[in-house]
N, C-alpha and C positions, 0 to 999 in steps of 0.2 A: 349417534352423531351423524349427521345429513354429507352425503357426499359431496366433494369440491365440485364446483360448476366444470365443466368442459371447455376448451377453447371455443369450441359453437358457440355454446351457451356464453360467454364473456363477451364472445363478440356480438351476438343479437341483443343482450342487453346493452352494449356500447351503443347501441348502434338506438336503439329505444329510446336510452336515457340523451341521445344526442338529439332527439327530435326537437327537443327543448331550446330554443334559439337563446341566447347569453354573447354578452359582452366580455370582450376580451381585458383583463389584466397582468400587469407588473407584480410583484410582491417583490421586493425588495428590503433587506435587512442589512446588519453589519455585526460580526463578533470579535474582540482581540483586532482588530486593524484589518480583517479580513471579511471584504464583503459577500453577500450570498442573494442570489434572486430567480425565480421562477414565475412563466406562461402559469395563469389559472383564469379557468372561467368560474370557477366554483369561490363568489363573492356575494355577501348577500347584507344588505340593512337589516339590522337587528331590532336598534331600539332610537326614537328617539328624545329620551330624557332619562339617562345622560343617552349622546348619543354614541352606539355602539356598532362595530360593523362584524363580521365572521369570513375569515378566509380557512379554505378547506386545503392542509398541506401535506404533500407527501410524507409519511414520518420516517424520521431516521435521513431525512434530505440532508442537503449541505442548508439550506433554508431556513428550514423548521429549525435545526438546530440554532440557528444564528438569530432566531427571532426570540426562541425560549432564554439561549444567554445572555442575550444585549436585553429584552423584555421592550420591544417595539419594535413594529414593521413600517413600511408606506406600498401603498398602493397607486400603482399609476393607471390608472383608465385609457386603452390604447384610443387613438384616433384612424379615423378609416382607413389613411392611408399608411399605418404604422405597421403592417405582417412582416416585412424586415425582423421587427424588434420583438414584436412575440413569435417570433422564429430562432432568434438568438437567443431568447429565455429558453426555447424549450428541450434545445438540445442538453439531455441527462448526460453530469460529467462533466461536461466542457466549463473551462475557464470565464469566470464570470465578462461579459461584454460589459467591459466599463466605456467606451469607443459609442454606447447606446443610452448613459445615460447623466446627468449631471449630479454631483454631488452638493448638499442643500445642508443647513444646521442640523435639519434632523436624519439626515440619509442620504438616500437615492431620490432621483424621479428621472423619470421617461421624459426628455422635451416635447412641448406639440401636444403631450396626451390633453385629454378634454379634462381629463379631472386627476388632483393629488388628492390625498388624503393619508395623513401621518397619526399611527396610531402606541399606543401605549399597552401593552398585552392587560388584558382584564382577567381574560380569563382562558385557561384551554383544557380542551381532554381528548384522549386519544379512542379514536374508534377504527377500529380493525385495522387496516396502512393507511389512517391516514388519521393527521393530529390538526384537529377545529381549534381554532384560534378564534378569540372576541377580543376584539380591539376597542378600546376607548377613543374616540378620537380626541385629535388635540390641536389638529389645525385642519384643512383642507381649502382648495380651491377649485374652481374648472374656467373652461373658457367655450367658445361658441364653436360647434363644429359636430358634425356626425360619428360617432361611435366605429372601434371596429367592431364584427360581430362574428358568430362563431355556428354553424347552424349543419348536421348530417355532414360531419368532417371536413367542413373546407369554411374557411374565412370570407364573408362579406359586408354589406352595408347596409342603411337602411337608405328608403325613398328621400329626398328631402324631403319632400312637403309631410314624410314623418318623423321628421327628427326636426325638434325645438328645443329653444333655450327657455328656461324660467322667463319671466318679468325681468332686468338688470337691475330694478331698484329693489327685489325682494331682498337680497340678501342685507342688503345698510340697514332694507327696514328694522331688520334682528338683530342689528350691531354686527354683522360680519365684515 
């Protein structure tokens, strides 16, 4: 059996896998009357037809738990100026920041964030501390505005002139 990595070693790989710039997320859930939400950068498009998304969750969280028993989460997409509110997500423990976010038919969401998206669990499995979730989606939206981002431990943004919205008429074109 291979020996457990070293605290060095956890941190040079943090510190590797953070070279990879990502946008900041919500995950947000509700189980029995009692909501649960966590900071994740670890979101990714899956599929789409149907369209499917993957959020990567601490397992055994107040979270995951709330997402596997209710069986839907929503994702909120922070906006540039939102570190506040993925700051309030990420303290482990602490009482869910409802003060952070609005409640919707089907959940939570972040105000302001650039993009919701409300999903239905599809599907999940647990890999080593942490439990992958694929979400079906079942509604979403966004609106115009630059992304927050997450890049070698500290939150920022992008340029504007790099950060675009689609076409506004693409999504009617699809019936959205």
């Amino acid at each position: 059996m291979p020996a457990r990595p070293s605290e060095g070693e956890i941190r040079a790989f943090r510190a590797c896998a953070g070279s990879f710039a990502t946008g900041v997320c919500i995950v947000s859930s509700e189980a029995g009357g009692v909501p649960a939400g966590m900071t994740l950068n670890s979101f990714a498009s899956v599929s789409l037809d149907p369209f499917l998304v993957l959020v990567s969750l601490m397992a055994d969280s107040r979270t995951s738990h709330a997402v596997h028993e209710s069986g839907r989460y929503s994702v909120s997409v922070l906006a540039a100026g939102q570190r506040r509110v993925a700051l309030a997500f990420a303290r482990r423990g602490q009482a869910f920041p409802l003060d952070q976010v609005e409640r919707t038919d089907f959940g939570f969401e972040v105000p302001s964030a650039v993009a919701h998206i409300h999903c239905q669990v599809h599907d999940s499995t647990r890999i080593s501390d942490h439990d992958l979730v694929i979400g079906k989606v079942v509604d979403f939206s966004m609106r115009a505005g630059p992304p927050l981002v997450f890049h070698a431990g500290r939150f920022g943004r992008l340029h504007r002139e790099d950060s675009a919205m689609p076409d506004p008429g693409l999504l009617e074109r699809f019936g959205w």
